[in-house]
LUMTI-266847 format. One record per residue: residue number from 1; x, z, y of N, C-alpha, C in turn; residue in one letter. Coordinates in pm, whole numbers, plus 32768, in hexadecimal, padded with zeros to 4 digits. Last residue first. Example, Ala and Ser with C-alpha at 12.3 -4.5 7.8 and 13.67 -1.06 7.14 Angstrom:
<nodes>
i->2; n.x->8505; n.z->82C4; n.y->7F1F; ca.x->8557; ca.z->82CA; ca.y->7F96; c.x->850A; c.z->8313; c.y->8003; aa->S
i->1; n.x->8527; n.z->830C; n.y->7DC7; ca.x->84CE; ca.z->830C; ca.y->7E3E; c.x->8528; c.z->830C; c.y->7EB6; aa->A
</nodes>
This chain:
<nodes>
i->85; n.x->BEFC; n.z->9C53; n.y->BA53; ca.x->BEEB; ca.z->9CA6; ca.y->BAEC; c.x->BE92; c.z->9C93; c.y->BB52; aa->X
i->84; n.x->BF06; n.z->9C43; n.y->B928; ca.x->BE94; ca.z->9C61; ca.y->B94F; c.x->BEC2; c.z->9C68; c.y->B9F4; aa->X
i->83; n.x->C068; n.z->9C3F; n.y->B85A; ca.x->BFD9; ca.z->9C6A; ca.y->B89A; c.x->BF78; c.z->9C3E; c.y->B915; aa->X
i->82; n.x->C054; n.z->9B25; n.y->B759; ca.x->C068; ca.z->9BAB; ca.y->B7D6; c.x->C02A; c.z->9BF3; c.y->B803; aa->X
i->81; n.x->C00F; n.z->9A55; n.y->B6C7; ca.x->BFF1; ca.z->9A3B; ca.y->B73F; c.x->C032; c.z->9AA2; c.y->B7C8; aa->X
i->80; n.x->C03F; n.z->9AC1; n.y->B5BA; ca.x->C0B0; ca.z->9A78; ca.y->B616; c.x->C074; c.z->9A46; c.y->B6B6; aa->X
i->79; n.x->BF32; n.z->9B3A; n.y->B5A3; ca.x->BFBD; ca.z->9B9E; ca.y->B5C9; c.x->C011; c.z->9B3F; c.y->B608; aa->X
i->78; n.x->BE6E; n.z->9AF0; n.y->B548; ca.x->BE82; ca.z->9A5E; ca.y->B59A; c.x->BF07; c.z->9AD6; c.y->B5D7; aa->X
i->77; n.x->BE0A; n.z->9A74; n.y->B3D1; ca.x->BE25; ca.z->9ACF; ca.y->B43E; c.x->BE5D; c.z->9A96; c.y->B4B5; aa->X
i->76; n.x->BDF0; n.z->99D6; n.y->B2EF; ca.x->BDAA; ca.z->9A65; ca.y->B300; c.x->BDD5; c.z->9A9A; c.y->B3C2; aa->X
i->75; n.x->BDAB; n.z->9881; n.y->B376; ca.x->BDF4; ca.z->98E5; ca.y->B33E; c.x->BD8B; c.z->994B; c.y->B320; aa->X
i->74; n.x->BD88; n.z->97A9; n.y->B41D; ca.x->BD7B; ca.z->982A; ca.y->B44B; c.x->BDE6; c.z->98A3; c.y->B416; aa->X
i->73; n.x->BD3A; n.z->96E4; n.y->B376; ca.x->BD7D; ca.z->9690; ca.y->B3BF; c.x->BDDA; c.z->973A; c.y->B40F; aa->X
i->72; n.x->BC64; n.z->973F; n.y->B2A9; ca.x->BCFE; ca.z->96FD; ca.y->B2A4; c.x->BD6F; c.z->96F8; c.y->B302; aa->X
i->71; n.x->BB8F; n.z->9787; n.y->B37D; ca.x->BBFB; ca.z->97FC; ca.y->B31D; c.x->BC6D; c.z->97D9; c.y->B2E1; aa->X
i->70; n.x->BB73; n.z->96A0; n.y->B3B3; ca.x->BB8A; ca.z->9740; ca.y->B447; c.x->BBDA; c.z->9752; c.y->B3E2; aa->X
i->69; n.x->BB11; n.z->961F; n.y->B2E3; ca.x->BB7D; ca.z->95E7; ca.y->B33B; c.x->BB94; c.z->962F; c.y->B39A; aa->X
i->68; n.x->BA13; n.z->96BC; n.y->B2B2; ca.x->BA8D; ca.z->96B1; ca.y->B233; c.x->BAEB; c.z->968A; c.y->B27D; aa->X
i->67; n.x->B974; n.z->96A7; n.y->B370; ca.x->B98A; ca.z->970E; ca.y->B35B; c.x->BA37; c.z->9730; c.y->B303; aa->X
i->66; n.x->B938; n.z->9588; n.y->B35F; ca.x->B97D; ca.z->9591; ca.y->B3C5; c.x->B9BD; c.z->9632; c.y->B3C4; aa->X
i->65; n.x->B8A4; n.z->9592; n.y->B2A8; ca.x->B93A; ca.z->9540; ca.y->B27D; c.x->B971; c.z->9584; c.y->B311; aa->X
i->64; n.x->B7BB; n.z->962E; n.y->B2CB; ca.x->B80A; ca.z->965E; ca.y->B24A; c.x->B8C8; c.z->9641; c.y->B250; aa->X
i->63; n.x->B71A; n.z->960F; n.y->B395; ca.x->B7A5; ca.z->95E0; ca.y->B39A; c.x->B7E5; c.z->960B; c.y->B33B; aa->X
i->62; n.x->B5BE; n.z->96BB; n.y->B389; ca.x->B669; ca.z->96C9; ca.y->B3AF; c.x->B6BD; c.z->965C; c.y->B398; aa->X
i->61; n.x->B4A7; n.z->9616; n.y->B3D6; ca.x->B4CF; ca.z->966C; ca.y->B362; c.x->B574; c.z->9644; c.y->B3C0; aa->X
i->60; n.x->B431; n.z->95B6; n.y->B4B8; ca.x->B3DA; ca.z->9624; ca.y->B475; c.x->B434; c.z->9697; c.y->B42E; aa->X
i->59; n.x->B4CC; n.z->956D; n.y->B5F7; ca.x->B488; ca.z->954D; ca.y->B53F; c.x->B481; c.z->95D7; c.y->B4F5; aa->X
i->58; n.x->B422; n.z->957C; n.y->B713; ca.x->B488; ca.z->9595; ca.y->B6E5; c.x->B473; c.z->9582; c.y->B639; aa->X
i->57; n.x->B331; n.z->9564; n.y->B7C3; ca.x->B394; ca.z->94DF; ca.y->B78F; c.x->B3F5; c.z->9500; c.y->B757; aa->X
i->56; n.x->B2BD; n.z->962A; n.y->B7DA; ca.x->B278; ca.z->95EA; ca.y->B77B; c.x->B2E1; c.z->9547; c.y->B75B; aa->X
i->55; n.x->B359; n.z->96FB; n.y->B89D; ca.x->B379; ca.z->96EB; ca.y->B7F6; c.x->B309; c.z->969C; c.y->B77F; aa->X
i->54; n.x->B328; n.z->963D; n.y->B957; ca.x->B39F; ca.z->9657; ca.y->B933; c.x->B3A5; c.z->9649; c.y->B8A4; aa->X
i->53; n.x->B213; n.z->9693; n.y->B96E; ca.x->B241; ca.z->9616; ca.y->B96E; c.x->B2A9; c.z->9605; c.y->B944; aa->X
i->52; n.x->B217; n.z->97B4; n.y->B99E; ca.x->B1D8; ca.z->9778; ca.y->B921; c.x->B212; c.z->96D3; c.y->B90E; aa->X
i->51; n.x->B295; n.z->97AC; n.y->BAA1; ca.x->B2B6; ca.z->97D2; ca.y->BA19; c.x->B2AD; c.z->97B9; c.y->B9AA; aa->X
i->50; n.x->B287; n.z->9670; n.y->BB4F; ca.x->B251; ca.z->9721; ca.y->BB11; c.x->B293; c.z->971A; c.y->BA85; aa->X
i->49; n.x->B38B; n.z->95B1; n.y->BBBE; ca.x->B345; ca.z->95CA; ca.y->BB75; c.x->B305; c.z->9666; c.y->BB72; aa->X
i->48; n.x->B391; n.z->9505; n.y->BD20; ca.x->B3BF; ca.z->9565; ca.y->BCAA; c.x->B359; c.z->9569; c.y->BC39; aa->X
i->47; n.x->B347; n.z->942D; n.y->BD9D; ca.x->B3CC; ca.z->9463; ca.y->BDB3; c.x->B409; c.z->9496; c.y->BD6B; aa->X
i->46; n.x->B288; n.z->936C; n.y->BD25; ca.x->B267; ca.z->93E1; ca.y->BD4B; c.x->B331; c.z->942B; c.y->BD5B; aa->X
i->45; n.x->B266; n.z->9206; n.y->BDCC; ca.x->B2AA; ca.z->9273; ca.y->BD61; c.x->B27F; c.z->92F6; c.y->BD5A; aa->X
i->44; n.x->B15A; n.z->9151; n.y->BE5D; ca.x->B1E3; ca.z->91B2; ca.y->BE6F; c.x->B1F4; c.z->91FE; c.y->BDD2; aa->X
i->43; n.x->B0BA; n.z->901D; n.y->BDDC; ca.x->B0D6; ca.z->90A8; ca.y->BE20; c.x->B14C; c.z->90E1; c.y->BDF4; aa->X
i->42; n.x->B10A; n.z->8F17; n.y->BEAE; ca.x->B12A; ca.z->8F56; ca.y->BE30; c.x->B115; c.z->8FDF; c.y->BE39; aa->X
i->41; n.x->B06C; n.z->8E28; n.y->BF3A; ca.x->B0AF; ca.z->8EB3; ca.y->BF65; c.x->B0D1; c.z->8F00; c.y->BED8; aa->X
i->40; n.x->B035; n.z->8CDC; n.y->BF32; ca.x->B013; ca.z->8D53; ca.y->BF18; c.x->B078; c.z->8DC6; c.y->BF12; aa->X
i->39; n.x->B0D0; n.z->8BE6; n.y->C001; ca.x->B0CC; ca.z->8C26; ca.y->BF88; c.x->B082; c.z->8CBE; c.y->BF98; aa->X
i->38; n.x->B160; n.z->8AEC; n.y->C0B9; ca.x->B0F5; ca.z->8B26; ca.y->C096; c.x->B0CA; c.z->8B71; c.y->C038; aa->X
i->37; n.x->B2A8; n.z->8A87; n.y->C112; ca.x->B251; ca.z->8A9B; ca.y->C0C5; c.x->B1E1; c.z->8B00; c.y->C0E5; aa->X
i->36; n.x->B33C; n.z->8992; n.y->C233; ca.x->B2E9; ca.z->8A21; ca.y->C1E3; c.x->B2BE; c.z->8A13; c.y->C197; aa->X
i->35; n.x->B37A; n.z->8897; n.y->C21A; ca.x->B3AF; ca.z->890F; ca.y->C284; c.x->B38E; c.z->898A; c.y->C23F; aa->X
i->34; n.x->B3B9; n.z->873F; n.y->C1C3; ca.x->B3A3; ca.z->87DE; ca.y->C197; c.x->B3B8; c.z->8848; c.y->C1FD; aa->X
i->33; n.x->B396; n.z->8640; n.y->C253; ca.x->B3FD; ca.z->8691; ca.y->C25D; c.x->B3E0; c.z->86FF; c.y->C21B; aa->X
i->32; n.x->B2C9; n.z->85A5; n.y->C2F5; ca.x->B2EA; ca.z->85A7; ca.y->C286; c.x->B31A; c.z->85C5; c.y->C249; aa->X
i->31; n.x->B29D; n.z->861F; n.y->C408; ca.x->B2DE; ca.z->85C3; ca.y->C3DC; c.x->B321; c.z->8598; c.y->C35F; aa->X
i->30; n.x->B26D; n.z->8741; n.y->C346; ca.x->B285; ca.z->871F; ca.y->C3BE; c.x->B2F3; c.z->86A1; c.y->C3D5; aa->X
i->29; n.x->B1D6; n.z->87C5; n.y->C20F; ca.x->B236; ca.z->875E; ca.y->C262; c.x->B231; c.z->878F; c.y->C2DB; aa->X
i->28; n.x->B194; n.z->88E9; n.y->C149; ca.x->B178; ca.z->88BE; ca.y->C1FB; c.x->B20B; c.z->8842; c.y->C1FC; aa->X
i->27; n.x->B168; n.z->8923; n.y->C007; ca.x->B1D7; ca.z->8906; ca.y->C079; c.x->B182; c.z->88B2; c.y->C0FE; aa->X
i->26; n.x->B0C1; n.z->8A05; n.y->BF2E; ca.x->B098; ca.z->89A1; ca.y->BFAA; c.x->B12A; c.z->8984; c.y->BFF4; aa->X
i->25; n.x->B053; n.z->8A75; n.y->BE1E; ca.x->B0CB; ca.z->8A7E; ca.y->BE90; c.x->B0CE; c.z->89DC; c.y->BEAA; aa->X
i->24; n.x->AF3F; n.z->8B36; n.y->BDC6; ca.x->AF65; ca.z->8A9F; ca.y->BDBB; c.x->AFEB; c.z->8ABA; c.y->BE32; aa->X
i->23; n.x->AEB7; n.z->8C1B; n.y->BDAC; ca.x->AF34; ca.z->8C08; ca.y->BD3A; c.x->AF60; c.z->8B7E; c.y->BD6E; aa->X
i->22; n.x->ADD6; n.z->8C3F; n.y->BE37; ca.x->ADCB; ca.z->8C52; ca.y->BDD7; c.x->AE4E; c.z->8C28; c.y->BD5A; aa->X
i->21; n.x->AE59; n.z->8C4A; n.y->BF2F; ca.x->AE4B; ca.z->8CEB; ca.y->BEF5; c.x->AE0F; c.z->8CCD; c.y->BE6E; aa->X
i->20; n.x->AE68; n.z->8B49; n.y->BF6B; ca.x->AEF7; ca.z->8B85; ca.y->BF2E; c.x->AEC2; c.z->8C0A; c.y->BF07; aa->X
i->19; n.x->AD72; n.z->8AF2; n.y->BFA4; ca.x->ADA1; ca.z->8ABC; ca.y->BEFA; c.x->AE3B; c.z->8B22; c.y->BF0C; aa->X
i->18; n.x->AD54; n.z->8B85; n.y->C0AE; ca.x->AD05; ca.z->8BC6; ca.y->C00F; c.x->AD42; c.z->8B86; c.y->BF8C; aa->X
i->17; n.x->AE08; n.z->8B2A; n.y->C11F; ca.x->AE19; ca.z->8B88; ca.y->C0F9; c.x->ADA3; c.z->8BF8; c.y->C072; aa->X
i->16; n.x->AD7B; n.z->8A0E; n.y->C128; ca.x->ADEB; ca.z->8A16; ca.y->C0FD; c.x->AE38; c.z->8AB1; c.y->C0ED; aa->X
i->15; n.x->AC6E; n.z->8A5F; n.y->C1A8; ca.x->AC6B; ca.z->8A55; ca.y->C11A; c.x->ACEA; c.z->8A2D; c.y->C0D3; aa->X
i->14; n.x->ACE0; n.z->8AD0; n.y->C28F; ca.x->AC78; ca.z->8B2D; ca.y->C262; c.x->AC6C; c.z->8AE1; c.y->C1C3; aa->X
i->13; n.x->AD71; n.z->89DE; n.y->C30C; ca.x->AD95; ca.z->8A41; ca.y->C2F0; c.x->AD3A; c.z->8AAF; c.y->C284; aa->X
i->12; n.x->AD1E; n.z->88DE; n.y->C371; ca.x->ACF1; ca.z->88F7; ca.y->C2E1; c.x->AD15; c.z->8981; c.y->C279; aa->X
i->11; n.x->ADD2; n.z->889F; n.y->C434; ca.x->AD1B; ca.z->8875; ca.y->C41C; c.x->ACCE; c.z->88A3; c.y->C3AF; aa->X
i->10; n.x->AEB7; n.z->88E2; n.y->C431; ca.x->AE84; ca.z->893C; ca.y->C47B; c.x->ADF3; c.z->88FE; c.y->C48B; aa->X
i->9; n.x->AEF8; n.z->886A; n.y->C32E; ca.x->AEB2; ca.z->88F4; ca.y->C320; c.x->AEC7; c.z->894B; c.y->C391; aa->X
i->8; n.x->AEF6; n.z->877C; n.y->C392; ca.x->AE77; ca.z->8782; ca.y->C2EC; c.x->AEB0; c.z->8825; c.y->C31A; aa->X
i->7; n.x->AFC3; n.z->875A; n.y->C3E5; ca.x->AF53; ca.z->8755; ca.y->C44C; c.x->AEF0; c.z->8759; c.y->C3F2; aa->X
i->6; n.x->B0A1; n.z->8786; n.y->C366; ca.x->B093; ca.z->87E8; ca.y->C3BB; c.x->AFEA; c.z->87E7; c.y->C3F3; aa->X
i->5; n.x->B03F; n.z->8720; n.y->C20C; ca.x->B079; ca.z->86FD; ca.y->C29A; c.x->B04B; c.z->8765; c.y->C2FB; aa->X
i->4; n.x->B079; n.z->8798; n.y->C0D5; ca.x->B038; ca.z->8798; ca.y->C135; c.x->B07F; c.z->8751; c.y->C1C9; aa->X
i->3; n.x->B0CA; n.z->875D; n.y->BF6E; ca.x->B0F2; ca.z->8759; ca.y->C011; c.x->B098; c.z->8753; c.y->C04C; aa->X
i->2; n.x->B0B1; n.z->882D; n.y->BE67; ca.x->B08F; ca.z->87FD; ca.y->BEB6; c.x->B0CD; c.z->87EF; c.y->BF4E; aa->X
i->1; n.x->B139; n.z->886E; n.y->BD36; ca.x->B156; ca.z->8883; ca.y->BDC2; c.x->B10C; c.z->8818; c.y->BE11; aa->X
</nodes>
């Protein structure tokens, strides 16, 4: 982390925003004091996934165990539940 003083980067702006786009995080003093940071922009998330994306993070092969602990835990049948309305 680098400190900067307010008056180093309204003189020196153009190469204190080039060392932060290249990864460096910069704090702005003012009166010696920290006020701001300086930092590169992260890019954005994509909100959602495509399809393909989806199912390229999903695992290849089944849950064998997780299959065996439904059917334990389940039974044959779910009748005591009632009916359906």
């Amino acid at each position: 982390m680098t400190l900067v003083a307010a008056r180093e980067l309204r003189n020196h702006s153009a190469d204190l925003i080039e060392r932060a786009r290249n990864g460096e995080e910069i704090t702005i003093t003012v009166n010696g004091v920290p006020s701001a940071k300086l930092t590169a922009i992260q890019p954005a998330r994509k909100a959602y996934l495509t399809k393909a994306e989806f199912l390229a993070l999903r695992p290849k092969t089944p849950d064998l165990t997780l299959a065996r602990d439904i059917a334990a835990l389940t039974g044959a049948t779910t009748d005591d539940l009632g009916p359906i309305r």
